[in-house]
Backbone bond lengths (Angstrom), bond angles and torsions (degrees), N, CA, C in turn:
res aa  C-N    CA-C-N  psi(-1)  N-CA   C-N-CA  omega(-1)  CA-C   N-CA-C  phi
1 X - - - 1.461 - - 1.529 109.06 -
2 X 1.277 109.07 133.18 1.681 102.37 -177.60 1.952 99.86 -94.87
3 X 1.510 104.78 151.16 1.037 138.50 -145.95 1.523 93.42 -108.91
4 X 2.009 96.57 96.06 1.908 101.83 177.99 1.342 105.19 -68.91
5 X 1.425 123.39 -33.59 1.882 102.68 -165.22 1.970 105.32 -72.01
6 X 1.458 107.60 -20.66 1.767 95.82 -172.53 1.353 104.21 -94.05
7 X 1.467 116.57 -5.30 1.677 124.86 177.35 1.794 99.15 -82.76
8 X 0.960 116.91 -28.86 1.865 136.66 -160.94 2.181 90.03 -81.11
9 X 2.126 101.30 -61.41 1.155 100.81 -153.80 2.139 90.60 -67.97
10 X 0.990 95.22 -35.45 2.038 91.44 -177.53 1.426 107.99 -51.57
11 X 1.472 127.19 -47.07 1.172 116.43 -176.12 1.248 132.67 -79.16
12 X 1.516 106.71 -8.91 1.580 128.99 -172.62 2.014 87.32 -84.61
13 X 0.903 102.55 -35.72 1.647 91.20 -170.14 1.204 103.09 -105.80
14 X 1.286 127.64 19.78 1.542 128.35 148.88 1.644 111.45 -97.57
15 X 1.172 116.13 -22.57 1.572 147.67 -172.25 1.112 120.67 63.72
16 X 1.239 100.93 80.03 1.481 130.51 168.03 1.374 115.36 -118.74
17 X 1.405 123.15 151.92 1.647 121.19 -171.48 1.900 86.84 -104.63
18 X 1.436 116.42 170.25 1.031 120.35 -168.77 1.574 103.00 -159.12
19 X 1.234 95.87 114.04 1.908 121.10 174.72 1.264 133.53 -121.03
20 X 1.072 133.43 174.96 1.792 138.94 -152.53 1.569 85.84 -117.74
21 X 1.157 112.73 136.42 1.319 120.87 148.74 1.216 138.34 -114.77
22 X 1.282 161.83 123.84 1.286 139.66 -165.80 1.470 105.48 -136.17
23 X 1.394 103.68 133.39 1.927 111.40 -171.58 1.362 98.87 -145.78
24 X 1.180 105.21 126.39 1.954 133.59 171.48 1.374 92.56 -53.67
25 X 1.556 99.98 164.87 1.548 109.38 176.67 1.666 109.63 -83.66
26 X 1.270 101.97 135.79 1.570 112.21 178.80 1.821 104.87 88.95
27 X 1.072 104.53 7.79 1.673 89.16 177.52 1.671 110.33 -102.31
28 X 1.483 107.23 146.61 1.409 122.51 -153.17 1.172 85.90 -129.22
29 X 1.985 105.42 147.99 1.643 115.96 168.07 1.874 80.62 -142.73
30 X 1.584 96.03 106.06 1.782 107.85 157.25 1.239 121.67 -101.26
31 X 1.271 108.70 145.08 1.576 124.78 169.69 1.587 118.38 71.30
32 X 1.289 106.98 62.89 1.523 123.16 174.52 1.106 130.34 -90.23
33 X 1.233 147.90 131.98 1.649 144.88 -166.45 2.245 88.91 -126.04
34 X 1.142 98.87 150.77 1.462 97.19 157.66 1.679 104.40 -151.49
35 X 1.261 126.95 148.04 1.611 121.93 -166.52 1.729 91.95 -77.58
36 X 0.947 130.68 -12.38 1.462 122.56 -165.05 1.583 104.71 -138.20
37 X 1.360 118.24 159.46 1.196 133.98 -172.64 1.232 123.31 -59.59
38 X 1.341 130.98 121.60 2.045 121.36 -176.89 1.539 111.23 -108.38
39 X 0.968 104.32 115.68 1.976 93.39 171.69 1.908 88.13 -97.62
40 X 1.544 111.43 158.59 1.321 132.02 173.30 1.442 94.50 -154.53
41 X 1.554 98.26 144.08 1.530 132.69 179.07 1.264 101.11 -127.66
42 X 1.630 100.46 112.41 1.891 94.92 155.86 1.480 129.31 -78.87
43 X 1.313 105.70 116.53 1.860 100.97 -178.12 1.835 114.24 -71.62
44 X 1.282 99.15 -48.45 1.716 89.63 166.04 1.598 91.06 -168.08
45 X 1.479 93.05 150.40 1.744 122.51 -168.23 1.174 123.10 115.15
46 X 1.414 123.25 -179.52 1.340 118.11 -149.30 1.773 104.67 -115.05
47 X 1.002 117.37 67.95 1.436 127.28 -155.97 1.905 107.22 -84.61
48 X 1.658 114.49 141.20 1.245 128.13 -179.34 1.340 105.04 -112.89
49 X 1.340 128.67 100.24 1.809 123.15 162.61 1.622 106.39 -87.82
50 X 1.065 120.23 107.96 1.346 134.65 145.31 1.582 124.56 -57.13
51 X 1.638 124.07 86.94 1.546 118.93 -178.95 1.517 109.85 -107.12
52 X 1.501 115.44 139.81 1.308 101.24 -165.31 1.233 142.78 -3.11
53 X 1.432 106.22 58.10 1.565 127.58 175.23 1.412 113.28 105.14
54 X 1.227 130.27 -9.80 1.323 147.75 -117.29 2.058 95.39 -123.35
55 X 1.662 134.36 101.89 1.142 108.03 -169.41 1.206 121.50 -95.54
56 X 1.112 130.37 116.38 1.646 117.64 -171.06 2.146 99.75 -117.49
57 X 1.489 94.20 138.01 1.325 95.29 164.74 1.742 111.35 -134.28
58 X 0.995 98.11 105.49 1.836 129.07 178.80 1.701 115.22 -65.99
59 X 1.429 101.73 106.13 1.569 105.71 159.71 0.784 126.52 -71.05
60 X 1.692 100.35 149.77 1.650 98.12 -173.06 1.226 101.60 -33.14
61 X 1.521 87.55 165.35 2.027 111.66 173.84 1.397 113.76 57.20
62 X 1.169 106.76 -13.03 1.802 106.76 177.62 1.628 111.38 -71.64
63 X 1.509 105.23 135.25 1.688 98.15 -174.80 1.821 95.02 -93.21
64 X 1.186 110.61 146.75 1.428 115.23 157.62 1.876 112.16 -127.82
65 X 1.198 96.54 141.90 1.655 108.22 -163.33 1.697 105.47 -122.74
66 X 1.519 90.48 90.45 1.337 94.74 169.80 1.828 120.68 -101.70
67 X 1.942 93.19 134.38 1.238 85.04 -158.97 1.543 122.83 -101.54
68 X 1.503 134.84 171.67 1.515 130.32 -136.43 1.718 89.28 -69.58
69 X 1.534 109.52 170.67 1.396 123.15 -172.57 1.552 115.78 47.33
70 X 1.136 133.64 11.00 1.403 136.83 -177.68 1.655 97.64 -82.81
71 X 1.703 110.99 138.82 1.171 106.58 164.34 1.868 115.89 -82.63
72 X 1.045 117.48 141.47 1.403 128.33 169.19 1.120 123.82 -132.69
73 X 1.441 114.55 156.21 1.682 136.48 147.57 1.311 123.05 -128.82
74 X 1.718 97.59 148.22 1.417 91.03 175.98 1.890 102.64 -135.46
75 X 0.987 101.87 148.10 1.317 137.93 -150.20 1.693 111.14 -104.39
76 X 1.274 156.47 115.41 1.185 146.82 136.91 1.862 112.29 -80.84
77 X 1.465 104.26 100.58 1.572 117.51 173.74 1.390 141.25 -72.25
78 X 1.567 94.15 -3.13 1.285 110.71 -146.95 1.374 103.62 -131.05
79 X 1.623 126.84 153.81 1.270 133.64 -156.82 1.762 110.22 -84.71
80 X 1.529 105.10 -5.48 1.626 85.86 173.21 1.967 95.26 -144.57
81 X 1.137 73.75 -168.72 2.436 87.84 -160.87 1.444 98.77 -64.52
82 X 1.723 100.49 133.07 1.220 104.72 -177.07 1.400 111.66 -102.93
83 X 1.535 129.27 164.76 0.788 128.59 164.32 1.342 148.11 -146.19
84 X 1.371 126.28 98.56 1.500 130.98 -136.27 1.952 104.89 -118.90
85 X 1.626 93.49 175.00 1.644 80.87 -168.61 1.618 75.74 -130.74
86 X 1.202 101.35 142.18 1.445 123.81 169.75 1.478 120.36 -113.08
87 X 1.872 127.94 149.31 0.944 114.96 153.91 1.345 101.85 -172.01
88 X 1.780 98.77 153.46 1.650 124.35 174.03 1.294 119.91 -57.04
89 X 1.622 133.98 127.77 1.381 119.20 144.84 1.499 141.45 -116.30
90 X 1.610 95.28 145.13 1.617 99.42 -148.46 1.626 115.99 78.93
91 X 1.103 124.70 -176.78 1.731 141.35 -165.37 1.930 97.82 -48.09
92 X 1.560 122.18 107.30 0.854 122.98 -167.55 1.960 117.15 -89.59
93 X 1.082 86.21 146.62 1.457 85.08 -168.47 2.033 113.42 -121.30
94 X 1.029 112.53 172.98 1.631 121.40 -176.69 1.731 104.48 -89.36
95 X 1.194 114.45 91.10 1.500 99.18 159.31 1.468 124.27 -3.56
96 X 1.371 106.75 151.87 1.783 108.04 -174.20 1.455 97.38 -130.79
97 X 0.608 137.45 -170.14 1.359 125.05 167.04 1.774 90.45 -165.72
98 X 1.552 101.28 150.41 1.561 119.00 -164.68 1.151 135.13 -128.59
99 X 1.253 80.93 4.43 2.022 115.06 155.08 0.879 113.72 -127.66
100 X 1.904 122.76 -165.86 1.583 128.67 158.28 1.457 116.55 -92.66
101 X 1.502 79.12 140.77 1.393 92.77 179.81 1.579 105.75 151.59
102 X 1.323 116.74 -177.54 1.660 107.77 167.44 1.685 114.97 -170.37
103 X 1.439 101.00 168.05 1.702 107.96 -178.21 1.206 91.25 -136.07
């Protein structure tokens, strides 16, 4: 099991904020912009990051670093609730999203 408070204390001293996410199976968030940089770690489930076109699917504990103005999606692939840790770096901001649709 990967370990949210030493995944939380690494990113806090890289300065990144660090949050829980939780997404049902089959639920999708397309077409995301953020002004600042996001790393996300999946803790367990079967997770799809979409980076400017680009498909990556991250094991647990794997960091993926998506960087500011990049379009994204993210994806739950997998038959049960996923659960990933997200976070902002530097001055955090609200997703925009640049199509339809929403998170």
């Amino acid at each position: 099991m990967t370990d949210r408070q030493q995944i939380a204390a690494d990113w806090a001293a890289r300065g990144f904020s660090c949050d829980l996410w939780t997404d049902p199976p089959g639920q999708r968030w397309e077409d995301f912009t953020h002004a600042t940089d996001e790393l996300v770690t999946v803790l367990e489930g079967d997770m799809e990051f979409e980076v400017q076109g680009q498909m990556h699917h991250p094991q647990p504990g794997e960091e993926l670093l998506i960087p500011a103005g990049a379009v994204h999606a993210v994806r739950n692939i997998g038959s049960m609730t996923a659960h990933w840790l997200y976070g902002y770096g530097g001055r955090q901001e609200s997703a925009r999203k640049v199509r339809a649709g929403s998170r």
